[in-house]
N, C-alpha and C positions, 0 to 999 in steps of 0.2 A: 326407214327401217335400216340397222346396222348390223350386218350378218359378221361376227367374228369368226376365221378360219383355223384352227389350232393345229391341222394337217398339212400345212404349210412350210419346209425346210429347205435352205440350200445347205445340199453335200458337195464338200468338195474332195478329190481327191488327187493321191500323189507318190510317188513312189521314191523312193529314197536310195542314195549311193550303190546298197546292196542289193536294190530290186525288191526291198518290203515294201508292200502298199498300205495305205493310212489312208483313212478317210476322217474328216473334222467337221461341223456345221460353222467354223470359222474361216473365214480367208487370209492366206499368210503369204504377204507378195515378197517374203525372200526365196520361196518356190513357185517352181512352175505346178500351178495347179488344173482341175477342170473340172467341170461345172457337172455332176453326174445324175443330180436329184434334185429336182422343184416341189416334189410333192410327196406328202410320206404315205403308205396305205399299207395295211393289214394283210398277207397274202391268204389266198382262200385256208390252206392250210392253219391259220396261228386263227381265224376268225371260229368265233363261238357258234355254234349251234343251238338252235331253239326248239329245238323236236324232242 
């Protein structure tokens, strides 16, 4: 059986000369980056309701 996971991203992120933070799901090795996110989920807030 093959279970495909679609909830699955790395974030990386990084702050730039001015101190803006950026976040990307790509890796960009002419910065220092870090590994912030492995997994994406729903917070209770933004999830639907069934009632």
């Amino acid at each position: 059986m093959i279970v495909a996971n679609s909830g699955y991203a790395k974030i990386y992120k990084w702050v730039d000369e001015d101190g803006k933070v950026h976040f990307s799901d790509r890796k960009d090795h002419s910065v220092e980056q870090e590994l912030v996110s492995g997994k994406t989920e729903a917070s209770p807030s933004k999830r639907s309701s069934t009632r």
